[in-house]
DSSP file (Angstrom, degrees, kcal/mol; ACC not computed):
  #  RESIDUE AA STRUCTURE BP1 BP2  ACC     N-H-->O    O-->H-N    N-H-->O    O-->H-N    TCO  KAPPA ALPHA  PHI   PSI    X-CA   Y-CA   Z-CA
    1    1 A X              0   0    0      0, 0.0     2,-0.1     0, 0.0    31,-0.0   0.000 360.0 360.0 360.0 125.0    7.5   21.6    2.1
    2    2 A X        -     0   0    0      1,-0.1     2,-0.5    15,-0.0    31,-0.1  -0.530 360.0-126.9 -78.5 144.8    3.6   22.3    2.1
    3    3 A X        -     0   0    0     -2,-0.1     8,-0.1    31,-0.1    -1,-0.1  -0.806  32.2-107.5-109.8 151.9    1.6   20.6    0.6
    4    4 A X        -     0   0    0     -2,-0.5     7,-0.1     1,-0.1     3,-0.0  -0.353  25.9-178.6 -71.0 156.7   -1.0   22.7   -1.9
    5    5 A X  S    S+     0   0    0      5,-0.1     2,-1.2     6,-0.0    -1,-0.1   0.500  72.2  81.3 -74.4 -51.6   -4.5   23.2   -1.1
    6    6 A X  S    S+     0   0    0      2,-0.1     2,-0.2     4,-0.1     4,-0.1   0.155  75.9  95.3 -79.1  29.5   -5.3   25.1   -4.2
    7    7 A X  S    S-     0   0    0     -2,-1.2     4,-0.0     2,-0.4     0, 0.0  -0.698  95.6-100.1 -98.1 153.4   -5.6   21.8   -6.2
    8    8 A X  S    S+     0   0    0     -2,-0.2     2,-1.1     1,-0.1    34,-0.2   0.682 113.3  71.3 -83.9   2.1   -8.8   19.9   -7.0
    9    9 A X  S    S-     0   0    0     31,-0.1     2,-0.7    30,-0.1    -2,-0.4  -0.783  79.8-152.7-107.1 127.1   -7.9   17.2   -3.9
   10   10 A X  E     -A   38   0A   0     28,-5.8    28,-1.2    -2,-1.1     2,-0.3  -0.931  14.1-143.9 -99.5 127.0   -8.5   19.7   -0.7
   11   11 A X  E     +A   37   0A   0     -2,-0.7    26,-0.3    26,-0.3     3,-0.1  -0.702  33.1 165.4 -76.6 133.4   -6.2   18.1    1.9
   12   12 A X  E     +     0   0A   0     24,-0.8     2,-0.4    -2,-0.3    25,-0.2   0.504  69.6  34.9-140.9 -16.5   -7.5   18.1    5.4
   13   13 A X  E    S+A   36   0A   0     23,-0.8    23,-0.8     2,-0.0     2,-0.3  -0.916  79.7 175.4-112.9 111.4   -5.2   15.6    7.1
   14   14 A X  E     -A   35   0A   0     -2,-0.4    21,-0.2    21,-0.2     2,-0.1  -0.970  40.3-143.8-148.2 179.5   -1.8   15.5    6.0
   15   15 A X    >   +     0   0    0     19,-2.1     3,-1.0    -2,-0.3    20,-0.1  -0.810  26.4 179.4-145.5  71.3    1.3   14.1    6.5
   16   16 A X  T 3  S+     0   0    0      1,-0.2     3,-0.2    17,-0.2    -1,-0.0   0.809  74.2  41.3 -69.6 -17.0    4.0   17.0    5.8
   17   17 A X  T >> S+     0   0    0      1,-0.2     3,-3.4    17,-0.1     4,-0.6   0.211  70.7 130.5-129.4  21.9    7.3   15.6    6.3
   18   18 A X  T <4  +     0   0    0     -3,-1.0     3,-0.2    14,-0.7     4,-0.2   0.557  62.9  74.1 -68.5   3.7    7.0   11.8    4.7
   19   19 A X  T 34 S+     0   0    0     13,-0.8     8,-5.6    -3,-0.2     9,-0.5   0.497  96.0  57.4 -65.7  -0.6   10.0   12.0    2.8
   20   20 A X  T <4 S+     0   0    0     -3,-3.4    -2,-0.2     6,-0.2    -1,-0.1   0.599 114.3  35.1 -85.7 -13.1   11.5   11.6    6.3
   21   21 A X  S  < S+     0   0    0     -4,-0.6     2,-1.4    -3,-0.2    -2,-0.2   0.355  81.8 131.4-128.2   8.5    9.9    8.7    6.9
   22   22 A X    >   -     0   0    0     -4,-0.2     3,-2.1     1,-0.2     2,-0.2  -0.184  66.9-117.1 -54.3  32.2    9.7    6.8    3.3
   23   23 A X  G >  S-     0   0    0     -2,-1.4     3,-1.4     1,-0.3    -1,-0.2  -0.311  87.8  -5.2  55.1-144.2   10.8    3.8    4.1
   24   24 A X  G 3  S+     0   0    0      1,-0.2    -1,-0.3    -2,-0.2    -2,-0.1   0.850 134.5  65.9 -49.4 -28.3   14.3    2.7    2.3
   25   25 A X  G X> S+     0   0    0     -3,-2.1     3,-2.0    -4,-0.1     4,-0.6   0.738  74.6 145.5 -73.1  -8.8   13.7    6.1    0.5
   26   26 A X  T <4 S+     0   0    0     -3,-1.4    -6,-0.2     1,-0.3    -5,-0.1   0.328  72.1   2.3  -4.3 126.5   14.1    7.9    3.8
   27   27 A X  T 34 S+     0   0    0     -8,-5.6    -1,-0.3     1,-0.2    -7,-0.1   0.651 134.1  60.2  79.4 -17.6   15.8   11.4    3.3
   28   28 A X  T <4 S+     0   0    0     -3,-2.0    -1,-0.2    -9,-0.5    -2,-0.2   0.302  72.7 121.6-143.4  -7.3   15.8   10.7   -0.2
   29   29 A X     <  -     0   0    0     -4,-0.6   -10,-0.1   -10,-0.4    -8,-0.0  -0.571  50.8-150.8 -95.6 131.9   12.1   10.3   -1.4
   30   30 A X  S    S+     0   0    0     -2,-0.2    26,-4.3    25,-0.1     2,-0.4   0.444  82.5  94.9 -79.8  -0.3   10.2   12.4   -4.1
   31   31 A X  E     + B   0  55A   0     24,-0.2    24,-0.3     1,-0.2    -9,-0.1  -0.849  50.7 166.0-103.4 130.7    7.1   11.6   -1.9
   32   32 A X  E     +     0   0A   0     22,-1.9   -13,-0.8    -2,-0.4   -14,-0.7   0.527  48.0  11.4-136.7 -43.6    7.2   14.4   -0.2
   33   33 A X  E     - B   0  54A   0     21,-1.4    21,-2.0   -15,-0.2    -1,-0.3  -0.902  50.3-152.9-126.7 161.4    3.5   14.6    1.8
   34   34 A X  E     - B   0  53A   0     19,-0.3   -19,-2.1    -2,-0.3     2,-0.2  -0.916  18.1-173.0-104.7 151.6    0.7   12.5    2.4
   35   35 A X  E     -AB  14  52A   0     17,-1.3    17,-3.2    -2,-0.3     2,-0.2  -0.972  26.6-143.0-150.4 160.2   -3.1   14.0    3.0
   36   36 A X  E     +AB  13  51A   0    -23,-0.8   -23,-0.8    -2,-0.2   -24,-0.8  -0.278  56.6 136.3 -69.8 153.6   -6.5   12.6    4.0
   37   37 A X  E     -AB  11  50A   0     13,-0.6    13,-2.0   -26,-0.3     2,-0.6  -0.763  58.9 -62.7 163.9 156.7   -8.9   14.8    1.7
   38   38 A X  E     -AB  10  49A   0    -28,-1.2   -28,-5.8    11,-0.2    11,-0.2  -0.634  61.6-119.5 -74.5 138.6  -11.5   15.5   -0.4
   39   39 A X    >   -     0   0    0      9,-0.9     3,-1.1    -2,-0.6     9,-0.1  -0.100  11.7-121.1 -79.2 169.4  -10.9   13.8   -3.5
   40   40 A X  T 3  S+     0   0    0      1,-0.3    -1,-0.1    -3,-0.0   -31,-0.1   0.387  96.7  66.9-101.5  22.7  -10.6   15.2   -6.5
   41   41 A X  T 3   +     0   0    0      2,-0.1     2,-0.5     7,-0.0    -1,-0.3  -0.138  66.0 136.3-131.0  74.7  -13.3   13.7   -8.3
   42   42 A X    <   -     0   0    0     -3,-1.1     2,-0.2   -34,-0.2     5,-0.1  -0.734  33.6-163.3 -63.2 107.7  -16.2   15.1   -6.6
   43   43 A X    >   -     0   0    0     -2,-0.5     3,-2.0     1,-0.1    -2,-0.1  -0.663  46.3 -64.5-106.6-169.0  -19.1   16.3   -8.2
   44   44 A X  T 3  S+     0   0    0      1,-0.3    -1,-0.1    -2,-0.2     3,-0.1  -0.288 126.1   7.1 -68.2 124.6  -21.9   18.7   -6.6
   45   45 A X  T 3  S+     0   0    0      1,-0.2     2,-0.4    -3,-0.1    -1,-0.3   0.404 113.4  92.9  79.2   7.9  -23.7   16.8   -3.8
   46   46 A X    <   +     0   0    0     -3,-2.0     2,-0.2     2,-0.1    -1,-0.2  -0.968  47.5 171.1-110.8 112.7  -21.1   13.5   -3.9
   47   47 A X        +     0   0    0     -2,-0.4     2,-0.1    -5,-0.1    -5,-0.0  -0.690   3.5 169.5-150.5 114.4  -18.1   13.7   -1.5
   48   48 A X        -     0   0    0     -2,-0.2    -9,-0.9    -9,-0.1     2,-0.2  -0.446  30.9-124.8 -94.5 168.0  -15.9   10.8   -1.0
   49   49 A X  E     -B   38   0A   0    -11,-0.2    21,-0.4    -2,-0.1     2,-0.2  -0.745  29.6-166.8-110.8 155.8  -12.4   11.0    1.0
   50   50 A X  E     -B   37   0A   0    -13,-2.0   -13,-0.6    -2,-0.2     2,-0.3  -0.527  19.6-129.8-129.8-161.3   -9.1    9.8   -0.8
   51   51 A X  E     -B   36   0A   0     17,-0.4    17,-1.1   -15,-0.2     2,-0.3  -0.658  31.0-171.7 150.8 121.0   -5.7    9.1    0.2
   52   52 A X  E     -BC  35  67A   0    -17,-3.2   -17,-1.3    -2,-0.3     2,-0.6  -0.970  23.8-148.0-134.7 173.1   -3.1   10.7   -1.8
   53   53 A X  E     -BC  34  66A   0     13,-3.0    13,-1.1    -2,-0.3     2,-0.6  -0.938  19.2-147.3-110.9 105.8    0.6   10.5   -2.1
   54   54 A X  E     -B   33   0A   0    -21,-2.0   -22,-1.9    -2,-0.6   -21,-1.4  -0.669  18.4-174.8 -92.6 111.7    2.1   14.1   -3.0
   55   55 A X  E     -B   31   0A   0     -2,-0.6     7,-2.8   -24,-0.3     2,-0.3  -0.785   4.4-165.8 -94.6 132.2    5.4   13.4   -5.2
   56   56 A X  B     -D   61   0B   0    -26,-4.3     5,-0.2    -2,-0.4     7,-0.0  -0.964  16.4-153.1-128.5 154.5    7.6   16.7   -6.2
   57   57 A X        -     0   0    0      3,-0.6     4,-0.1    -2,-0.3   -26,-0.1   0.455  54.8 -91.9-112.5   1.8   10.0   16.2   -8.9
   58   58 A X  S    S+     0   0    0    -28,-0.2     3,-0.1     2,-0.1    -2,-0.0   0.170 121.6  40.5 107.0 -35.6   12.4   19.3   -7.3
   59   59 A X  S    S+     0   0    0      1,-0.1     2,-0.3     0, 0.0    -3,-0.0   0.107 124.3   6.3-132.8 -12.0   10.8   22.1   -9.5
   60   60 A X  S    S-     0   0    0      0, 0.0    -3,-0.6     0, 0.0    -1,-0.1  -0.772  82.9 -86.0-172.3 142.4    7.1   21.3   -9.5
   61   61 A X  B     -D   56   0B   0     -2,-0.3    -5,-0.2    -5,-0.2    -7,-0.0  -0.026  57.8-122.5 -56.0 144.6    4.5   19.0   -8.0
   62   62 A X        -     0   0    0     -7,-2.8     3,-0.2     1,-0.1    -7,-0.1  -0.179   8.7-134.4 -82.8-174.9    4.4   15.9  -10.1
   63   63 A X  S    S+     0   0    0      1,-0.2    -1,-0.1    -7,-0.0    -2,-0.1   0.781  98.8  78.9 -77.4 -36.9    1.7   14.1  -12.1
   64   64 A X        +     0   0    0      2,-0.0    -1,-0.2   -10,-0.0    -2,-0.1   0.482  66.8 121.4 -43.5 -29.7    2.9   11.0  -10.7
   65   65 A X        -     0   0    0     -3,-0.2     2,-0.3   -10,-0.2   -11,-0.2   0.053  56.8-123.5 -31.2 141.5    1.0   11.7   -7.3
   66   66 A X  E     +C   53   0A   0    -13,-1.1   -13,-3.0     2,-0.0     2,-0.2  -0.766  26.5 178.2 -99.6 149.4   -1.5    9.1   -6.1
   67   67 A X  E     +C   52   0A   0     -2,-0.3     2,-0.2   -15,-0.2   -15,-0.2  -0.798  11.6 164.1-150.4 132.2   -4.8    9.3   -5.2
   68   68 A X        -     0   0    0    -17,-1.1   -17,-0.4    -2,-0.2     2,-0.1  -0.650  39.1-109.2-136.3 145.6   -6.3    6.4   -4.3
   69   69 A X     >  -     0   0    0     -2,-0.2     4,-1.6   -19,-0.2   -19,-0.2  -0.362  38.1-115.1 -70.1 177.5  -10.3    6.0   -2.0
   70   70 A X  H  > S+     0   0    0    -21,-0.4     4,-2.3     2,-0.2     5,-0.2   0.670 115.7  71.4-103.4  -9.3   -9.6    4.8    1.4
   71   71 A X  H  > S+     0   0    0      2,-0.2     4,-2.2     3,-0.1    -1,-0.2   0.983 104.8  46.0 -45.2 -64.2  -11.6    1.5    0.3
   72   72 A X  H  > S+     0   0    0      1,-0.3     4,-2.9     2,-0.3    -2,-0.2   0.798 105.4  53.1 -72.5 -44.9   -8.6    1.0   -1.7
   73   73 A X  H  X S+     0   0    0     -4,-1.6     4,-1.9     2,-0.2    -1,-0.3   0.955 116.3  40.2 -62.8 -48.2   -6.0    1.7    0.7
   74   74 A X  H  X S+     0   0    0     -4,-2.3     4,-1.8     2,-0.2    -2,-0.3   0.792 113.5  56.1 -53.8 -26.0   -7.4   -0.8    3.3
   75   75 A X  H  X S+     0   0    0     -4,-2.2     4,-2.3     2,-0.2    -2,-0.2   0.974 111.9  40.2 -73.3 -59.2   -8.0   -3.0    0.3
   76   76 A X  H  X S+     0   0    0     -4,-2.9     4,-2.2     1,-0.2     3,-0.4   0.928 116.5  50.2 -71.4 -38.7   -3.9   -2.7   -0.7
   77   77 A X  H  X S+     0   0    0     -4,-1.9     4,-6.2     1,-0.2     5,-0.7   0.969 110.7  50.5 -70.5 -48.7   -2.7   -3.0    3.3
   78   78 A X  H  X S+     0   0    0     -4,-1.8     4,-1.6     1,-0.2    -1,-0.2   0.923 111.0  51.5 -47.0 -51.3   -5.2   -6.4    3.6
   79   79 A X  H >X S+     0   0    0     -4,-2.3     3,-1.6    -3,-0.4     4,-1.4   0.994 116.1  39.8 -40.4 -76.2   -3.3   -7.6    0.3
   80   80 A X  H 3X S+     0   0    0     -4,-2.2     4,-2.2     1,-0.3     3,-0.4   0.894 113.3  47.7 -65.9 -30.5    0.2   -7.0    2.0
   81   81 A X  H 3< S+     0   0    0     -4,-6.2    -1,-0.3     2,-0.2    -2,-0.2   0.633 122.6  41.1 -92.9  -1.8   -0.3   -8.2    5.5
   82   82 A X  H << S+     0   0    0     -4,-1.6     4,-0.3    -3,-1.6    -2,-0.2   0.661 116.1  47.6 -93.4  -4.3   -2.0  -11.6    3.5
   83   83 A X  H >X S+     0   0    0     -4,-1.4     4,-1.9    -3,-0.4     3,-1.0   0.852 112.4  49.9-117.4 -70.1    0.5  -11.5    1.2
   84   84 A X  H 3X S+     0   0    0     -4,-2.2     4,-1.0    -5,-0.3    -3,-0.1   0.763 110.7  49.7 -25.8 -36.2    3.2  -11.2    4.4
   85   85 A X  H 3> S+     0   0    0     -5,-0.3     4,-0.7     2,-0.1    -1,-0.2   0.856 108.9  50.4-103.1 -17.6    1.6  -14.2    6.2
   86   86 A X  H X> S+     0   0    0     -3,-1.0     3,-3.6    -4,-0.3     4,-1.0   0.984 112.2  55.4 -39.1 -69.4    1.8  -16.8    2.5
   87   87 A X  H >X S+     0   0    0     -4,-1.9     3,-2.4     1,-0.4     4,-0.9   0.856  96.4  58.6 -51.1 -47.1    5.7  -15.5    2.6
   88   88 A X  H 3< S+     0   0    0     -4,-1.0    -1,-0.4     1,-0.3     3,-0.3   0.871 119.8  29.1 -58.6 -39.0    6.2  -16.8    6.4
   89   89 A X  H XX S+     0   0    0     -3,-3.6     3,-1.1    -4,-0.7     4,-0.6   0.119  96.3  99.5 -82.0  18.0    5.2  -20.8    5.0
   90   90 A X  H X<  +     0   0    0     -3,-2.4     3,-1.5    -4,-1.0     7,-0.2   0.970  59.5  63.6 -72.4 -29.8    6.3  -20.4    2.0
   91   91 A X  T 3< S+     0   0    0     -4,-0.9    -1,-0.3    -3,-0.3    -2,-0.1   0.221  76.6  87.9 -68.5  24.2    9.6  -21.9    1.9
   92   92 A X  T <4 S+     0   0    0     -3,-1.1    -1,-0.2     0, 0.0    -2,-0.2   0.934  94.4  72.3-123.7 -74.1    7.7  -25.4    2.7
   93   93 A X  S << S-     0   0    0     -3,-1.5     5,-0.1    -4,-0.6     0, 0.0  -0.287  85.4-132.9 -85.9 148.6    7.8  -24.9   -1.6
   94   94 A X  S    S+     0   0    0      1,-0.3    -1,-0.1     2,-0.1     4,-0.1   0.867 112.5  29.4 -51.6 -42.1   10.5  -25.0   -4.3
   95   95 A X  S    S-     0   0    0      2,-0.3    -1,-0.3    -5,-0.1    -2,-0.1   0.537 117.3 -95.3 -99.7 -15.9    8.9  -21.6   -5.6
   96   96 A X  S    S+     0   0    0     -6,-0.2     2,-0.2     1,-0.2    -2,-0.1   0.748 104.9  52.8 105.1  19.0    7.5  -19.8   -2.6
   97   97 A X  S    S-     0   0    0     -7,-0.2     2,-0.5    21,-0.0    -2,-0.3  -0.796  88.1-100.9 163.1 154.9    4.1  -21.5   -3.7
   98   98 A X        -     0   0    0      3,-0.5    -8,-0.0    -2,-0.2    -5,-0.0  -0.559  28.3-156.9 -93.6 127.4    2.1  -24.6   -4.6
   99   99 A X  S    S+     0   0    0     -2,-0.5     3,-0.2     1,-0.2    -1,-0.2   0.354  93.0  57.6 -83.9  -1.1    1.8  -24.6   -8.7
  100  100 A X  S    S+     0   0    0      1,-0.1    -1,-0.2     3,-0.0     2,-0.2   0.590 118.0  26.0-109.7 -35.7   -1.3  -26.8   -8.1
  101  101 A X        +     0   0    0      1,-0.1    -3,-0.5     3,-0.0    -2,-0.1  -0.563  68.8 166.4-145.2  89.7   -3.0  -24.5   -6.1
  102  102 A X        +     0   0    0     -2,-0.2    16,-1.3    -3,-0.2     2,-0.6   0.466  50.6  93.2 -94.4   7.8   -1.9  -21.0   -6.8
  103  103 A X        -     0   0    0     14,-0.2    14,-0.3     1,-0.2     3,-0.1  -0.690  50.8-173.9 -86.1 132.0   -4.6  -19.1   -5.1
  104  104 A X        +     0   0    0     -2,-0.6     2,-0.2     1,-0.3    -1,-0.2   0.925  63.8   3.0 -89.1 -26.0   -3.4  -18.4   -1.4
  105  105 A X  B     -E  116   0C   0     11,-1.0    11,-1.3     2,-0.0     2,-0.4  -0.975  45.0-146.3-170.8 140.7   -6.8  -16.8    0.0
  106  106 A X        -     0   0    0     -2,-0.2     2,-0.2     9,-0.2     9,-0.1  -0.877  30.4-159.0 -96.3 136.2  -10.4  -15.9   -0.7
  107  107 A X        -     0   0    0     -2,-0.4     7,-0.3     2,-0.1     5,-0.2  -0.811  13.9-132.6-122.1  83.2  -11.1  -12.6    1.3
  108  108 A X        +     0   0    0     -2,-0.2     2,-0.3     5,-0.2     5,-0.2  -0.237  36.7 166.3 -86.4 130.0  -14.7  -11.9    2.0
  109  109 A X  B >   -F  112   0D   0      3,-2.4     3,-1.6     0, 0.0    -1,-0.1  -0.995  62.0 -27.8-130.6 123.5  -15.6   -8.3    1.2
  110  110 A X  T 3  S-     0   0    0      1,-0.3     3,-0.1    -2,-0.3    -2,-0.1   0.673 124.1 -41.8  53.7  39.4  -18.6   -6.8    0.8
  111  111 A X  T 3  S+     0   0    0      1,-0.4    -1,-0.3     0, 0.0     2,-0.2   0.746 135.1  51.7 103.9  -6.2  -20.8  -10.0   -0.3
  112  112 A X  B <  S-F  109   0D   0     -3,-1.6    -3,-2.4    -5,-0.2    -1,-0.4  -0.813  87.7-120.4-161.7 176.1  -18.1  -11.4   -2.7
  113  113 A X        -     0   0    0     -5,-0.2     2,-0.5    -2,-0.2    -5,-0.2  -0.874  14.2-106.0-126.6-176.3  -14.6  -12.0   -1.8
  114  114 A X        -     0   0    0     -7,-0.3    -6,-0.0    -2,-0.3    -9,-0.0  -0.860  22.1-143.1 -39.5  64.7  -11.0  -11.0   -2.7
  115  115 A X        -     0   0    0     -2,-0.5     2,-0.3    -9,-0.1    -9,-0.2   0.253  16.5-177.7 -32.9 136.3   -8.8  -13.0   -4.4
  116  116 A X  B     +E  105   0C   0    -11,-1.3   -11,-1.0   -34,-0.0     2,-0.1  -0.863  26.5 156.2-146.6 154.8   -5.1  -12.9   -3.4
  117  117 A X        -     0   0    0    -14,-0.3   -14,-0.2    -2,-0.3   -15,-0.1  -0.397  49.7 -99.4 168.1 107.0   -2.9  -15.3   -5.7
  118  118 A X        -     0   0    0    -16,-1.3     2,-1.0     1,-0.2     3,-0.2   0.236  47.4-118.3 -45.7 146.8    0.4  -16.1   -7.1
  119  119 A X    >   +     0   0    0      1,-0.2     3,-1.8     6,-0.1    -1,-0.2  -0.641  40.6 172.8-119.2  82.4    0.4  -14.7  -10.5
  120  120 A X  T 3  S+     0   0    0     -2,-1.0     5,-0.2     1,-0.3    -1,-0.2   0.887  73.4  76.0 -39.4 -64.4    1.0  -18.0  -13.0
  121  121 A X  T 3  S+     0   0    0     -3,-0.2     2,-0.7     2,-0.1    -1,-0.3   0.383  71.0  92.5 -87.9  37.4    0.4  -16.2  -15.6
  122  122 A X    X   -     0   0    0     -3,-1.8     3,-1.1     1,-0.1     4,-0.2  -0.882  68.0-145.0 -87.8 140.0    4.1  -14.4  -15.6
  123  123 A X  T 3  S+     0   0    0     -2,-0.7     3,-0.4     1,-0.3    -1,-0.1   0.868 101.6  40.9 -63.5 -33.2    6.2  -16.4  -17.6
  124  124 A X  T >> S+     0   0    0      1,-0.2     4,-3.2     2,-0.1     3,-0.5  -0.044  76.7 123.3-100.7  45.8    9.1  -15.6  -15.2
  125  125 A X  H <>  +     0   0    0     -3,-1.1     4,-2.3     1,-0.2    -1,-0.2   0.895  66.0  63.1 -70.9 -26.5    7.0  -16.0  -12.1
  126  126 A X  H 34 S+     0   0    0     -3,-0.4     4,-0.3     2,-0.2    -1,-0.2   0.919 117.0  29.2 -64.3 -36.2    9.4  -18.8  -10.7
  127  127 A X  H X> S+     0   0    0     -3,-0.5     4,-2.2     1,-0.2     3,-1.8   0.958 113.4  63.1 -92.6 -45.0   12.3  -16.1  -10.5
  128  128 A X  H 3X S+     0   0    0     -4,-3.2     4,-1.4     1,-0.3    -1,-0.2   0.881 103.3  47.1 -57.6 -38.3   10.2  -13.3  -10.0
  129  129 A X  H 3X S+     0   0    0     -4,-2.3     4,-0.7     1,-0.2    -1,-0.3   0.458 108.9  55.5 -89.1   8.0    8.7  -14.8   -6.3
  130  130 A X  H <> S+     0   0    0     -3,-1.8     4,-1.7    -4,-0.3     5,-0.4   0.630 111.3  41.5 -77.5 -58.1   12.2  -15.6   -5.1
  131  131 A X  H  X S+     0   0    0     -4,-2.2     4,-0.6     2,-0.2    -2,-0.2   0.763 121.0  44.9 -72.3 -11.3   13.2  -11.8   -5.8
  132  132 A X  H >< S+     0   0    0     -4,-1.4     3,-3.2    -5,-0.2     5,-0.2   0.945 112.0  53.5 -31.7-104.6    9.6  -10.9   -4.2
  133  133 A X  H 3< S+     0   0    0     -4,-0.7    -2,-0.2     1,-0.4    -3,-0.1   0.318 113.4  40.6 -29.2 -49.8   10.6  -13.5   -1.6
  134  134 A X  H >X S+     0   0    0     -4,-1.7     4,-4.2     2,-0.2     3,-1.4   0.773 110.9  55.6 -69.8 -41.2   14.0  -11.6   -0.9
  135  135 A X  H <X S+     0   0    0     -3,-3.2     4,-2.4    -4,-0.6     5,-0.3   0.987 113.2  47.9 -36.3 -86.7   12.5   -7.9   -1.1
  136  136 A X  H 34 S+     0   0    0      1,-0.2    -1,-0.3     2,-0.2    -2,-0.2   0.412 111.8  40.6 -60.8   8.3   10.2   -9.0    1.4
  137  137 A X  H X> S+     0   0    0     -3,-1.4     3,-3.5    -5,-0.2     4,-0.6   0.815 111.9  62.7-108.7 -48.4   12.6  -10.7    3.8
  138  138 A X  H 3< S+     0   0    0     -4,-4.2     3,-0.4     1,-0.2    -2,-0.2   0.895 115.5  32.4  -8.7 -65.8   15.1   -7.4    3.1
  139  139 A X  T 3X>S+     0   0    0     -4,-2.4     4,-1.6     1,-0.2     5,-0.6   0.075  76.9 123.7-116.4  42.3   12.4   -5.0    4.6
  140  140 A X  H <>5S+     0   0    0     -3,-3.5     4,-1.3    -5,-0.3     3,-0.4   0.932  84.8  44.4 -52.1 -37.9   10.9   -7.5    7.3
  141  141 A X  H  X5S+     0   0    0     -4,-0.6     4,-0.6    -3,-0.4    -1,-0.2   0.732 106.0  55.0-102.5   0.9   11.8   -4.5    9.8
  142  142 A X  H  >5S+     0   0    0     -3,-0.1     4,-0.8     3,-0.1    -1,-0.3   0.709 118.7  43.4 -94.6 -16.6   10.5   -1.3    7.8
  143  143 A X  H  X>S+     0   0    0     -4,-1.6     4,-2.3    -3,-0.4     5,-0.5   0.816 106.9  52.4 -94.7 -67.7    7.4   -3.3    7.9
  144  144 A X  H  X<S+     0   0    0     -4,-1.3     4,-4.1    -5,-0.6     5,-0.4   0.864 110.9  46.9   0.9 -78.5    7.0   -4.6   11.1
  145  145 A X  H  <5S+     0   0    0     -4,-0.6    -1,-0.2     2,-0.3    -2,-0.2   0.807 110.2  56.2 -65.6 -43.0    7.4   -1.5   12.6
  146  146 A X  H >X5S+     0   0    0     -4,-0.8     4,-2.8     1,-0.3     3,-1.0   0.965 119.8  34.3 -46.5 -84.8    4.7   -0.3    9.8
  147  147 A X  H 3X5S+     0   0    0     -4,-2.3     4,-1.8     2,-0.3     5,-0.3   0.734 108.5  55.2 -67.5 -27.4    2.3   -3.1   11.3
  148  148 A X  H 3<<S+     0   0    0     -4,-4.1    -1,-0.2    -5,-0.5    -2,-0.2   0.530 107.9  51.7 -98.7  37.0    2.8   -3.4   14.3
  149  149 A X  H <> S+     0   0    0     -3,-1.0     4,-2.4    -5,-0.4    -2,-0.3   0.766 117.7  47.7 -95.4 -50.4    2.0    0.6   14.5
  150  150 A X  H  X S+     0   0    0     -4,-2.8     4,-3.0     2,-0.2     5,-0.2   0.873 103.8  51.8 -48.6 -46.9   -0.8   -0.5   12.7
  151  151 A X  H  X S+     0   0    0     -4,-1.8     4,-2.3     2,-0.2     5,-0.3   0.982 111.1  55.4 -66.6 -58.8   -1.9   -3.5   14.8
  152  152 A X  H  > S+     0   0    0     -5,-0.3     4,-5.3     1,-0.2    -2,-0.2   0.912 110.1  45.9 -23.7 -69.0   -1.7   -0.9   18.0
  153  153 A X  H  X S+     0   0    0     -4,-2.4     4,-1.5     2,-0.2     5,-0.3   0.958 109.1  45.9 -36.5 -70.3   -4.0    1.3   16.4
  154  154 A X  H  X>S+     0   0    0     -4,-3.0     4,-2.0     1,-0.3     5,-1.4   0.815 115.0  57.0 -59.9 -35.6   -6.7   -0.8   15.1
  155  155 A X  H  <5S+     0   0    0     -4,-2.3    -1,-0.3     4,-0.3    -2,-0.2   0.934 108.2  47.0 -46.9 -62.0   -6.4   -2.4   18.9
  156  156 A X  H  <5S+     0   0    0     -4,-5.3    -2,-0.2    -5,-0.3    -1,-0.2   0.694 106.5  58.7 -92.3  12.9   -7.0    0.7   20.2
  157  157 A X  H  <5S-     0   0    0     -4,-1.5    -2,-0.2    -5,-0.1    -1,-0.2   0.890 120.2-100.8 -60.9 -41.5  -10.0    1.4   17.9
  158  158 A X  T  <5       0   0    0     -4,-2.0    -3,-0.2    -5,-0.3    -4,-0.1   0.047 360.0 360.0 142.5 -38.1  -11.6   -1.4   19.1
  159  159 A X      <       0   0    0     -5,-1.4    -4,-0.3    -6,-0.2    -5,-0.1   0.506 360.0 360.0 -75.5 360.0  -10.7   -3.8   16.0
């Protein structure tokens, strides 16, 4: 399935066949493309790049689609591979984390940092990070592979 052009995010890298490749959604996924692009809020003489996710519902591209800056897509990977390295001590605690100190990491970004942090204030947070806990242990090997494809890359950037 192509993904459109004639939409206000102009794709210029994409990613045509990711419902093949969706994770658990493999084969099955309404995310149907990814693209590199200009985003679609650009005005005259501002042009930033996005990240989108192209969703089709079966009959028409959906609404649901992301588009995300690419700030923000490094932003959410940094989250999951810091969020991935808590999970690996975690079981040291009755809850997957120290109720005394529920911030896991400061992440210095641009001059300020990133906060990453168990989130006290859900009321069901104790049950909710075991069924986190499990999720992640579930798709330890769709993720892996994810990162260390990743780790490769960034290796052979230079980083």
């Amino acid at each position: 399935m192509n993904i459109p052009t004639s939409l206000k995010h102009k794709p210029v890298i994409i990613s045509e066949n990711y419902e093949n490749v969706d994770g658990r959604y493999a084969y099955q996924s309404d995310a149907k493309g990814l693209s590199l692009g200009l985003a679609q809020w650009n005005d005259r003489g501002k042009v930033d790049i996005s990240a989108k996710v192209w969703r089709y519902t079966g009959e028409k591209w959906s609404r649901q689609s992301e588009e995300l800056p690419l700030h923000r897509v490094l932003d959410l990977a940094i989250l999951v591979c810091r969020t991935k390295l808590h999970f690996r001590e975690a079981y040291r605690y009755d809850n997957f984390y120290d109720p005394e100190k529920p911030v896991i990491d400061r992440i210095g970004l641009q001059g300020d940092a990133m906060t990453v942090a168990v989130c006290t204030d859900n009321e069901k947070i104790n049950e909710d990070i075991k069924l986190f806990n499990q999720a992640l242990c579930n798709d330890d090997e769709l993720l892996g592979e994810r990162l260390r494809t990743l780790s490769a890359i960034l290796k052979e950037m230079g980083y």
